[in-house]
C-alpha positions as CSV (number, residue, x, y, z in Angstrom):
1,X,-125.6,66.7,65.0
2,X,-124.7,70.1,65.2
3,X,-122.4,71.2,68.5
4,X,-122.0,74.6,69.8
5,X,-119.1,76.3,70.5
6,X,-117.8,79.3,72.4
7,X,-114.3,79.2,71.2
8,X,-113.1,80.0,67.8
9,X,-110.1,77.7,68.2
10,X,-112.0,74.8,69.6
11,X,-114.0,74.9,66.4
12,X,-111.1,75.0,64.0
13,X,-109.0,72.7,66.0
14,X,-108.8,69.5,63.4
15,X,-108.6,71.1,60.4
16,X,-105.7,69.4,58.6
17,X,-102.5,70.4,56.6
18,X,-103.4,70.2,52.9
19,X,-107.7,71.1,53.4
20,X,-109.7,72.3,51.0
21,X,-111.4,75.4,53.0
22,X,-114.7,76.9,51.5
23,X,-114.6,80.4,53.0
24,X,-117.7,82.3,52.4
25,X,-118.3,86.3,51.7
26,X,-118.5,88.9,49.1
27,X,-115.4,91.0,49.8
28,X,-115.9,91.3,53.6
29,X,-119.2,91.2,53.3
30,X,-120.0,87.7,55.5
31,X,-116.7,86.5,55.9
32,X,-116.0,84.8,59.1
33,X,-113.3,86.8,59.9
34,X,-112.7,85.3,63.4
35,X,-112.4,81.9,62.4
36,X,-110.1,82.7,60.2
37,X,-107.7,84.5,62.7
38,X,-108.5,81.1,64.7
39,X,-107.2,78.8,61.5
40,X,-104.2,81.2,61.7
41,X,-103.3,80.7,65.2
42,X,-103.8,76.5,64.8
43,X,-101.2,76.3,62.2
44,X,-103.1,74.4,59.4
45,X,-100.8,74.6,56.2
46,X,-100.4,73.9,52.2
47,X,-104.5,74.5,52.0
48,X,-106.5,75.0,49.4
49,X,-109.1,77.8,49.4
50,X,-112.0,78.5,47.3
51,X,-113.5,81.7,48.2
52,X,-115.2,85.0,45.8
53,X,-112.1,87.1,46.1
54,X,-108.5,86.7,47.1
55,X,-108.7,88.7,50.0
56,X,-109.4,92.3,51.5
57,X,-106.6,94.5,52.8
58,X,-104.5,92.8,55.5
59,X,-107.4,91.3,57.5
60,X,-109.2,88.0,57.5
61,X,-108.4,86.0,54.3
62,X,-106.3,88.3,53.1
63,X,-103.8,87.5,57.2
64,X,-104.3,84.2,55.9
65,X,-102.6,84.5,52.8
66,X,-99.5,86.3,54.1
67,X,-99.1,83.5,56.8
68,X,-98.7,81.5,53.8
69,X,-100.7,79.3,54.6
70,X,-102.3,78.6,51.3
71,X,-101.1,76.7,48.5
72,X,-103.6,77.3,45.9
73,X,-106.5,80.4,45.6
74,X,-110.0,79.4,43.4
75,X,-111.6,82.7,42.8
76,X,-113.5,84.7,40.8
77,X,-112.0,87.9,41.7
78,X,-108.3,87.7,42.4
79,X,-107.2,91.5,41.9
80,X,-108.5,94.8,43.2
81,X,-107.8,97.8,44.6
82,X,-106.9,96.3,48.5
83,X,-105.9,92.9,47.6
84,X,-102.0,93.4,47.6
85,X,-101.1,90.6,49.6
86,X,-102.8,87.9,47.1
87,X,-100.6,90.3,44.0
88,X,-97.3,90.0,45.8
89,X,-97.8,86.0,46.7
90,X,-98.9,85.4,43.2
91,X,-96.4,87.7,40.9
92,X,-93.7,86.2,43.5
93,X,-94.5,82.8,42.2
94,X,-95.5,81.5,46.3
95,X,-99.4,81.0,45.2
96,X,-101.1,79.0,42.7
97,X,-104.3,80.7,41.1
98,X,-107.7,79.4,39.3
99,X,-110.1,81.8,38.2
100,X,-113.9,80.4,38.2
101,X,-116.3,82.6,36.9
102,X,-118.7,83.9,40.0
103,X,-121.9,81.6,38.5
104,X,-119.8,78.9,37.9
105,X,-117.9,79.2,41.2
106,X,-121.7,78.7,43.0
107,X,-123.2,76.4,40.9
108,X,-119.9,74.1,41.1
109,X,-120.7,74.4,44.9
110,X,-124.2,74.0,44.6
111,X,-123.8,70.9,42.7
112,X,-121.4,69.4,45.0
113,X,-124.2,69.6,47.9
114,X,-126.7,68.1,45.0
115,X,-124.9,65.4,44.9
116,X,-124.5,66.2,40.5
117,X,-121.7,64.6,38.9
118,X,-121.2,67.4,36.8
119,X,-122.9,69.7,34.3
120,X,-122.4,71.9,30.9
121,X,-122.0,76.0,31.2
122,X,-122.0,78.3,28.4
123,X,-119.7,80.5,30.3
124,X,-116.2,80.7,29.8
125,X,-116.6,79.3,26.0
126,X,-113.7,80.3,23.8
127,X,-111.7,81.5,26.5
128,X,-108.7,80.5,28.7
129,X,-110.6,79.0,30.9
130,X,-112.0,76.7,29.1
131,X,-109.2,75.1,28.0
132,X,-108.5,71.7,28.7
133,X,-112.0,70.8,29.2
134,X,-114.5,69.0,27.7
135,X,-116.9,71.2,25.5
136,X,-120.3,69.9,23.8
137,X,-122.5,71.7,21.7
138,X,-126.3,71.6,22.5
139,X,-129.6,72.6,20.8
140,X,-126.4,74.8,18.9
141,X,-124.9,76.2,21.4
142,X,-121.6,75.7,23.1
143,X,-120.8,74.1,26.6
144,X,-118.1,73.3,28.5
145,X,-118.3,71.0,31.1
146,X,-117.7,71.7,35.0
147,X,-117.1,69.6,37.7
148,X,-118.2,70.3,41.7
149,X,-116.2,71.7,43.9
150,X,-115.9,70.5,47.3
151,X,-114.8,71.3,50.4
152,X,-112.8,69.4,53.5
153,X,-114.1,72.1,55.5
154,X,-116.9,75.1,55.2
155,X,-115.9,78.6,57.1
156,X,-118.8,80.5,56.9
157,X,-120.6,83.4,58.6
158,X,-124.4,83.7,59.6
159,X,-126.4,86.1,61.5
160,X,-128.3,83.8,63.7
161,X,-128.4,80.0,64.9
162,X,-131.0,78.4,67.0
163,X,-129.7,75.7,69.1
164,X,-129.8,73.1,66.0
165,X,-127.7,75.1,63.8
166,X,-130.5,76.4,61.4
167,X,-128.7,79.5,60.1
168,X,-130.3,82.9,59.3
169,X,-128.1,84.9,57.4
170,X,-128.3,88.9,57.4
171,X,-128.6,90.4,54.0
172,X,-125.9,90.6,51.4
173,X,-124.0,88.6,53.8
174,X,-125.7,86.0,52.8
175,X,-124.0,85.4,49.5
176,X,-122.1,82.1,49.4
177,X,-122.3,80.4,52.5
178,X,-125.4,78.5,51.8
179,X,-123.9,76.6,49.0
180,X,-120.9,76.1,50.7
181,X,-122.9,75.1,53.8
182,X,-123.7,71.9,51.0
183,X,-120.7,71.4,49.6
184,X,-118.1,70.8,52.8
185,X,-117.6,67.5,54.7
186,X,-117.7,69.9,58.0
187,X,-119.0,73.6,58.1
188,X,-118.4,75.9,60.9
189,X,-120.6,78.7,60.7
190,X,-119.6,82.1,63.1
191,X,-123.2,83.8,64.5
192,X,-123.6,86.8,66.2
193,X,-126.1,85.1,68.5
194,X,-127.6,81.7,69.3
195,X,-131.6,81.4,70.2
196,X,-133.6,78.5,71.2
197,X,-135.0,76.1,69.0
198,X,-138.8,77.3,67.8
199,X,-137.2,80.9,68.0
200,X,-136.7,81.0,64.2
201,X,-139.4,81.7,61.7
202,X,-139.1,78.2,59.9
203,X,-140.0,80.4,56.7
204,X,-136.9,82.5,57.2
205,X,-134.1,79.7,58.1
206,X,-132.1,79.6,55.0
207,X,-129.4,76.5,56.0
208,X,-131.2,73.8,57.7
209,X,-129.2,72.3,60.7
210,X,-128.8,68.5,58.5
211,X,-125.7,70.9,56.4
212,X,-124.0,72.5,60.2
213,X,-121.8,70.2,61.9
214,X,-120.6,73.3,64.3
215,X,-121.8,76.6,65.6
216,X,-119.5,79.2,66.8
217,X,-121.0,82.4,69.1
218,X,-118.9,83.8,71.5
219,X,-120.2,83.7,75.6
């Protein structure tokens, strides 16, 4: 059952030293900045994240990077042009790094909340990153195989909840915290507003209530 929230802390409260956090945008782009800062402030340590990027500037995942409060970063996008908090951690040797392509990053998700075992990806053949694993060649082509990833905890950010915890998400912003939504033990979604239940389009509601354990929208 899903429980509302008006605090960011109170949301975050038990998430535990050495989590695996699934924290959802594209650049900033969706991120749930404010539970974030809220992780910061409850003192949760030597976590795991899994998110698109390794953080924008000095704000949301990027403040909880130079807490150092992560042991290991699973990205797809590690470098750019604002993310020198993640560069300095990593080239001083306090962060440990794996690089998922983007479509494998979401379909490893997406299979975790599908309950798949794992599956074969062309993607990443004959690279780095495919060493080490299993590969298989199919109807002749090559595969390597990929297991799910899954979360201890979701942080993700939605546009609208009804009282259930159906999410609406807005635009772009959308981008991975549906599958993530699936993939986490617990997922705390951030909304700018909460409505009442028939309120939502059920056409429109993207993350059904069943994948929300809490909503947080501020009073």
């Amino acid at each position: 059952m899903t429980t509302l929230h008006t605090s960011y802390d109170e949301a975050v409260a038990d998430v535990a030293d050495g989590s695996t956090v699934l924290v959802g945008g594209f650049g900033m782009a969706g991120m749930p900045v404010e539970l974030i800062d809220a992780l910061i402030r409850q003192g949760a340590t030597d976590l795991t994240v899994v998110s698109n990027n390794a953080g924008n500037g000095d704000t949301g995942l990027a403040a909880l990077l130079a807490a150092k409060r992560v042991r290991k970063m699973v990205c797809s996008f590690p470098r750019q042009s604002d993310s020198w908090v993640f560069d300095g951690l990593y080239r001083a040797g306090d962060i440990e790094l794996e690089v998922v392509p983007q479509g494998n990053l979401a379909e490893r998700m997406r299979a975790a909340g599908a309950g798949i075992g794992a599956f074969f990806c062309p993607t990443g053949v004959g690279t780095p990153l495919a060493e080490g694993k299993e590969v298989r060649e199919i109807d002749g082509r090559t595969y390597v195989l990929e297991y799910p990833i899954r979360g201890d905890v979701a942080l993700i950010g939605a546009h609208v909840a009804d009282r259930m915890g159906n999410l609406v998400y807005r635009k772009t912003a959308r981008n991975f915290g549906p599958v993530m939504a699936t993939a986490a033990t617990t997922t705390i979604a951030q909304v700018a507003r909460v409505v009442d239940v028939g309120d939502l389009d059920p056409e429109v509601i993207v993350t059904p209530s069943i994948y929300v354990d809490r909503v947080v929208c501020p009073a």
